[in-house]
GUKE-617561 format. One record per residue (C-alpha): residue in three letters; z, x, y. Coordinates in steps of 0.2 Angstrom, whole numbers, plus 5000, padded with zeros to 4 digits. Each point is the difference from the previous one (the first is absolute). Example, Ala and Ser with C-alpha at 12.3 -4.5 7.8 and 13.67 -1.06 7.14 Angstrom:
// residues 2
ALA503950624978;SER499750065017;
//
This chain:
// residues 574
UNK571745345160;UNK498049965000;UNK499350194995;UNK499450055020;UNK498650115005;UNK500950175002;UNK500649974983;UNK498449954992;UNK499250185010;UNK501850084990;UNK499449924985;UNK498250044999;UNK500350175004;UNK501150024985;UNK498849904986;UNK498650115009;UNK500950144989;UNK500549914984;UNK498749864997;UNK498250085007;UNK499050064986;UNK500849894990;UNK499249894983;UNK500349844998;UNK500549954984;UNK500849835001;UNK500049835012;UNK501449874995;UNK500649885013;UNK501749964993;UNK500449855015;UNK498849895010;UNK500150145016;UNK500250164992;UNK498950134991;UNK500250164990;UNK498950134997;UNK500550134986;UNK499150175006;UNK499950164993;UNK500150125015;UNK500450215002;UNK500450004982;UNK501349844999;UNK499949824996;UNK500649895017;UNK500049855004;UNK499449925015;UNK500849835006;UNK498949905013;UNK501049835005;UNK499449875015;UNK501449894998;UNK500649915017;UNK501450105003;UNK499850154986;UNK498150075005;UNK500150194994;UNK499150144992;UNK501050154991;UNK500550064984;UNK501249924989;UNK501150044985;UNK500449834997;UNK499449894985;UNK499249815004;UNK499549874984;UNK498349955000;UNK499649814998;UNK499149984982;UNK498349955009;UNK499450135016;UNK499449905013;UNK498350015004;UNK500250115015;UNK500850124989;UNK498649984988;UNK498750035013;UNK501050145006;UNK500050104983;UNK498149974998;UNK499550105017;UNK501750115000;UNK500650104984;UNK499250134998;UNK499650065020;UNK500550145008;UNK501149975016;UNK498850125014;UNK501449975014;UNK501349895007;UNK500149985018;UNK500849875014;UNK498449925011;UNK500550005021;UNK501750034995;UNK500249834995;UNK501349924986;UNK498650054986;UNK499650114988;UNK498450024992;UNK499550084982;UNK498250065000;UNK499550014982;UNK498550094992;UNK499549864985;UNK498649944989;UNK499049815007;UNK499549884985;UNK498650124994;UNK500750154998;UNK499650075017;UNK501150105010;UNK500849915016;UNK501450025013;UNK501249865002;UNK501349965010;UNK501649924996;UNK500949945018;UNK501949975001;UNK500649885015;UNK501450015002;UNK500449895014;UNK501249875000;UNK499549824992;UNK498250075000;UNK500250134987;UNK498650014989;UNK499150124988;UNK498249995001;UNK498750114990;UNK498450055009;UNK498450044995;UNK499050155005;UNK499149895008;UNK501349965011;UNK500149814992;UNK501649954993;UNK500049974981;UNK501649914999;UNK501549995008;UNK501949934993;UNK500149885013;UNK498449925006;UNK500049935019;UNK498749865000;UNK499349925015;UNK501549905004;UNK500950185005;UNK499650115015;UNK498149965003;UNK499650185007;UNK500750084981;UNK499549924985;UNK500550094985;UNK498849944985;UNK499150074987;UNK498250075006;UNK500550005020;UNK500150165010;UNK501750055000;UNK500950015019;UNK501250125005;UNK501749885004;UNK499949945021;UNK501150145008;UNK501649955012;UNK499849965019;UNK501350145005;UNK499750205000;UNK500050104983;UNK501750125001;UNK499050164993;UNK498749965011;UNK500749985018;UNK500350155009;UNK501750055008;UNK499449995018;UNK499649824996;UNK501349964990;UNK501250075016;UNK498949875010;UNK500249864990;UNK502050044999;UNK499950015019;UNK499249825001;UNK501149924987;UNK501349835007;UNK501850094995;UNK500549824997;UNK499150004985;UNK501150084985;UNK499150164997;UNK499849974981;UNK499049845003;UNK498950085012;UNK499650164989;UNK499449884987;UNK499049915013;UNK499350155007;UNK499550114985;UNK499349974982;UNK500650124986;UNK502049985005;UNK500949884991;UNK501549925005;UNK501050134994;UNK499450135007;UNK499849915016;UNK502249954999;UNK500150194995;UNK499150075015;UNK501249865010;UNK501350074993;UNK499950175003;UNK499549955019;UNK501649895000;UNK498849865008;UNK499550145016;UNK498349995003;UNK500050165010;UNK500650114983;UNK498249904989;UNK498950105003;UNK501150164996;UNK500149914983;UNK498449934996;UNK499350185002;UNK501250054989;UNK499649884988;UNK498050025002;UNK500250214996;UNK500849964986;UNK498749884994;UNK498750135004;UNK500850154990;UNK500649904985;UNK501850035001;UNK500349844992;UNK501649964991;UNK500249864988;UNK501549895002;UNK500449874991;UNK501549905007;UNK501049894992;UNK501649905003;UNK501449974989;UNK498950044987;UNK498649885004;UNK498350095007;UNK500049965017;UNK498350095006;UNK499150165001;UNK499350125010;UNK499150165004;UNK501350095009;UNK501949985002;UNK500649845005;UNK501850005010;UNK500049835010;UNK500949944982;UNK501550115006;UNK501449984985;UNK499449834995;UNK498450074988;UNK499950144991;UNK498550115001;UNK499250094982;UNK498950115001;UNK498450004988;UNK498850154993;UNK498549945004;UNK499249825008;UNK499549924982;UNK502050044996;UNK500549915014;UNK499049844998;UNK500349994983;UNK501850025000;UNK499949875014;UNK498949874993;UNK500650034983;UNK502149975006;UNK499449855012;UNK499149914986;UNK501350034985;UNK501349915012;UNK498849875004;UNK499749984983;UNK502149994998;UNK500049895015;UNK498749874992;UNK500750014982;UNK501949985008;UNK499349855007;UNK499149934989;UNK501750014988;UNK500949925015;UNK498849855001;UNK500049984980;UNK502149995003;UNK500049925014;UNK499149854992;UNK501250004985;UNK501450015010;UNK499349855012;UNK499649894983;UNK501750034994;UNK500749965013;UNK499049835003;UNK500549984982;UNK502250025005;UNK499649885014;UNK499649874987;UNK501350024989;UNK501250005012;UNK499349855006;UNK500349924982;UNK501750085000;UNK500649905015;UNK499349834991;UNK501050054985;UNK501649995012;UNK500149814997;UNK500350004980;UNK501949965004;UNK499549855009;UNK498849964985;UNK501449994988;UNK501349925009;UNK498849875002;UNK499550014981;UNK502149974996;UNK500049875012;UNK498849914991;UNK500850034984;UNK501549935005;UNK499449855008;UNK498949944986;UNK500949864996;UNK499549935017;UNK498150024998;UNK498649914993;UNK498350044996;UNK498749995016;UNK501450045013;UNK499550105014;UNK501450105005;UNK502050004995;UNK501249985014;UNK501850084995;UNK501350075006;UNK500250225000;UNK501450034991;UNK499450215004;UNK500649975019;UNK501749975007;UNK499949835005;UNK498949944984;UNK498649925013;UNK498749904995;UNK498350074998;UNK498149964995;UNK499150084984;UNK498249964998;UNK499449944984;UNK498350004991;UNK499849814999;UNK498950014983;UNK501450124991;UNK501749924992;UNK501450085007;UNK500350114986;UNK498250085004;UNK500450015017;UNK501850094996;UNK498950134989;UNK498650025012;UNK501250065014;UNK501050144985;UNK498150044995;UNK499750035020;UNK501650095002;UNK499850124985;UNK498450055006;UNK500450045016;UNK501650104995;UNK498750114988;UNK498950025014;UNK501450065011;UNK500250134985;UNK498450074998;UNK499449995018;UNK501850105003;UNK499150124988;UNK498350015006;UNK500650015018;UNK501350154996;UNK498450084991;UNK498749975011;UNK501450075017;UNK500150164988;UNK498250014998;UNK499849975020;UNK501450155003;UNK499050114988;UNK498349975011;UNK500650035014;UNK500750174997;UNK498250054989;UNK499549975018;UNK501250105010;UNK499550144985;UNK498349955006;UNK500350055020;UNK500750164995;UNK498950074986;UNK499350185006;UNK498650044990;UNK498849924987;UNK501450064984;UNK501349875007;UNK498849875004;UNK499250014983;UNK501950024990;UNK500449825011;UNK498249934995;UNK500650054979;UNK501649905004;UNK499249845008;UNK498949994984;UNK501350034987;UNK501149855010;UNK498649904998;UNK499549985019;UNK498350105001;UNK498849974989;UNK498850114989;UNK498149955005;UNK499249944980;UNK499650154992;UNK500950125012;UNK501050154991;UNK501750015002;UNK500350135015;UNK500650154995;UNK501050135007;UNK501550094997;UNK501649945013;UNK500650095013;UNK501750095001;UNK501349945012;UNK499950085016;UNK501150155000;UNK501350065015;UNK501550115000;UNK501549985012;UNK500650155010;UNK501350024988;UNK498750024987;UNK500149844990;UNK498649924995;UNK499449845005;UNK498749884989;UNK499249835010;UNK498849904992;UNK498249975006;UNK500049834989;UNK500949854994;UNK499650064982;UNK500450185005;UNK501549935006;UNK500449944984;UNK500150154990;UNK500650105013;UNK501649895000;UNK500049964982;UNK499450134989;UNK499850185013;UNK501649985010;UNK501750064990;UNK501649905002;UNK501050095008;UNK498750035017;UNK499949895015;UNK498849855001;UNK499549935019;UNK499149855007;UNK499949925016;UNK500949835002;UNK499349864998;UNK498150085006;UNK498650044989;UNK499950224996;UNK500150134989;UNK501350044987;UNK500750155003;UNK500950134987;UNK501250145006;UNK500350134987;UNK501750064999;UNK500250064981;UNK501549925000;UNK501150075017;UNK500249895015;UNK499050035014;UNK500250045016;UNK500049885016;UNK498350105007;UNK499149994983;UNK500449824998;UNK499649965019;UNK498350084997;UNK499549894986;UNK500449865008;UNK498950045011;UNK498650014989;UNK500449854994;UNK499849935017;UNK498650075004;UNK499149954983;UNK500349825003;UNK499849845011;UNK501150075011;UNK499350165008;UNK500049935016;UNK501549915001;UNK501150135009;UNK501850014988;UNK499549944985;UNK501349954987;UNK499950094983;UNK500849964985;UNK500750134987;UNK500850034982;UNK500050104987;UNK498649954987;UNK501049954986;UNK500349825012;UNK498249965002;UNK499349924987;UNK498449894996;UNK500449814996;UNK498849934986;UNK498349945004;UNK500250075018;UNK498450055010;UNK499650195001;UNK501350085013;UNK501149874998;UNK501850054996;UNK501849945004;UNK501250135006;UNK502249985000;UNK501550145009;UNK498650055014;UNK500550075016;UNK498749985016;UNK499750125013;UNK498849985015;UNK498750135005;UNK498550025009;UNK498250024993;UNK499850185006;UNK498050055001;UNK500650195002;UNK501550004988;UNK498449934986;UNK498850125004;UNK501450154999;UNK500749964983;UNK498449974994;UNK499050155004;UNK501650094989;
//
């Protein structure tokens, strides 16, 4: 994934013709690691993107738009003073190492013409962007390496500026065949051959180096057949940018064709590098972004459902003590009846039960500073309030189990959002229920909701499912006729699902394939044969006060499918 060498030559070869001769008319630094230079280059406004993140260095054009922070950092700031308004002279890669460096014709503090150079590192957690004097000092860099880093290569403002230490293994473009055969010849055959490229040779990454394996089928005998190969199309240019991804996921990249994947990634093929890597970086961060935003609504329900269900604990607790309320007033008419054999001060009434079979005798405790008449009301007063509390924590307890159910399917919703639409439609929901909170002053989110998701059986009917508990709402109560099909999963968290019949009965294969959407939309994808429960709409309803996606359903019929991946993706792609 790491941008290598061969692709950093492929790269700089390509900006050599877009960006060279090029005026800079704009530095922004829109993220701690990231820059972006707007230029005016061969007649056309570009932008240049220069990141030295751990993980994400890169240099290319970009289509894609970042937000600025309010206040530009004071790298940024130094940046514009010595930058906008130079001229890019040339681009180049130095000893074919991961950099790339932009020599700029500029003006120094007085006016004077200079030549500066702006360095791009772009190697692993040491990427850095370091401006250079003409002098050959550094001016500033955006990350400074003090005197507690590597002794030999201090990057500070007003030091000379040191090429990065270069690898203890042979550079690929520069070793010879012959002694590339040599080394081949010398190499331990227990070693895998991909580990042992990498440990051989800089500028081959560790996909190239499982390609060049793969094409060998682990022989060293057929490497160097394949390394020559590799290095003639290096030395012509005949690169081919790949961008391969899986399941729609970006995966990696590459300069030529990758086929170690097989049928398990698919391979897209790019117009030029700065495509590539921006299509790339651009996919990988927006699902990052979904992945860190999914989360961070997970952890916000997660804690609510956790508090609520600390809280059910609780009143469950003072449920079970409320169980004792008989035996409060039996004792309270016990005492009733026996208070023409009490007197004030006593400490408890022995008498017999007349509520059992055989009327034994029993002990009742009594306050001693209470006449027995007080006594006789303090254990009713006891009793009623412990048959109201038995009322309202019956309430609270039914309320608080449909609040649970309603969490935990907002979080089954939550592991099978597919984009940054269905995450924020579910981010709506959780602040209209009350659970997520608008920060103080914070606009109301905005944004239009999504349709259902939208499939049509073999037989042509159309099927709706819901992405949301609120979508699931008024696709059930208000979109859906009465007279088509309504489908859930039994007793598991999913979808509603509407099958459209404009009144006919459908057939066995329609009905079979919704049902396995509604598996598949649901807690139950993995399940195997999932049961799915299904009536016409006009026996669903929504009871009063219920929680969004909450309805009761009567004269269902169930039917067990599988979640089918393939079947999905067929009816959807209609």
């Amino acid at each position: 994934m790491p941008l290598d060498a061969i692709c950093t030559a492929a790269l700089c070869g390509e900006l050599e013709q877009t960006v060279v001769g090029g005026r800079i008319d704009k530095v922004q630094q829109p993220e701690r690691d990231m820059l972006l230079l707007s230029l005016r280059a061969n007649g056309k406004n570009r932008r240049l993107l220069i990141a030295a993140g751990t993980g994400n260095a890169r240099v290319h054009l970009t289509e894609a738009s970042f937000e600025n922070p309010a206040e530009p950092p004071m790298f940024c700031m130094l940046l514009r003073k010595h930058l906008v308004g130079a001229h890019i002279v040339s681009l180049y890669q130095p000893e074919h190492e991961r950099m790339l460096v932009l020599l700029l014709d500029t003006h120094d503090e007085l006016g004077v013409d200079s030549r500066k150079r702006l360095v791009v590192e772009m190697i692993g957690r040491s990427a850095n962007v370091i401006l250079v004097g003409e002098d050959g000092r550094i001016i500033d860099c955006m990350r400074r390496v003090d005197f507690a880093g590597d002794a030999n290569r201090r990057l500070l403002p007003g030091m000379i500026y040191r090429m990065p230490p270069r690898q203890d293994k042979r550079s690929f473009f520069e070793t010879e065949p012959d002694t590339r055969r040599a080394m081949i010849d010398r190499a331990d055959e227990s070693v895998p051959m991909d580990k042992w490229l990498l440990d051989s040779f800089s500028g081959l990454s560790p996909l190239i180096c499982r390609e060049l394996t793969y094409r060998c089928g682990g022989d060293y005998a057929l490497l160097p057949a394949q390394m020559d190969a590799l290095a003639e199309t290096v030395a012509n240019g005949e690169f081919t940018p790949c961008l391969i991804s899986r399941d729609g996921k970006p995966l990696d990249f590459s300069f030529l064709r990758i086929s170690q994947y097989g049928d398990a990634a698919q391979t897209e093929l790019c117009d030029s590098f700065s495509a590539l890597l921006d299509a790339f970086y651009t996919r990988r961060d927006k699902q990052e972004q979904q992945r860190r935003r999914s989360k961070e609504l997970q952890h916000s329900v997660k804690t609510a459902r956790d508090r609520l269900m600390r809280k059910l604990a609780g009143q469950r607790e003072e449920l079970k003590r409320t169980e004792t309320k008989e035996d409060v007033r039996k004792r309270a008419e016990l005492v009733t009846a026996n208070l023409y054999r009490l007197k004030r001060g006593e400490r408890s009434l022995v008498c017999e039960d007349y509520y059992e079979p055989d009327c034994p005798e029993i002990t009742i405790p009594l306050d001693p500073l209470k006449t027995p008449q007080q006594n006789a009301a303090a254990m009713y007063k006891e009793y009623n309030k412990l048959k109201g509390a038995e009322r309202h924590l019956t309430g609270l307890i039914a309320q608080g189990e449909q609040q649970l159910e309603y969490l935990n399917s907002v979080l089954d919703e939550l592991e099978r959002a597919e984009n940054e639409k269905d995450l924020g439609d579910i981010r709506r929901e959780l602040s209209e229920t009350g659970y997520l909170k608008q920060p103080r002053g914070a606009k109301p989110e905005k944004g239009r909701a999504q349709a259902p998701l939208r499939f049509v059986t073999d037989a042509g009917l159309e099927v709706l499912v819901g992405r949301s508990n609120t979508q699931n709402d008024e696709l059930t109560t208000k979109l859906a006729r009465r007279t088509d099909y309504w489908l859930h999963t039994q007793r598991v968290h999913g979808s509603h699902v509407i099958l459209r019949c404009d009144g006919l009965e459908p057939d066995e294969e329609s009905l079979a394939q919704a049902a396995s959407l509604a598996a598949w939309y649901s807690q139950g994808r993995e399940s195997g044969k999932v049961p799915v429960d299904y009536t016409m709409v006009r026996f669903v309803r929504k009871p009063a006060g219920a929680m969004p996606g909450k309805v009761v359903y009567t004269d269902y019929r169930t039917i067990f499918v599988e979640a089918d991946e393939a079947l999905i993706t067929r009816l959807r792609k209609r």
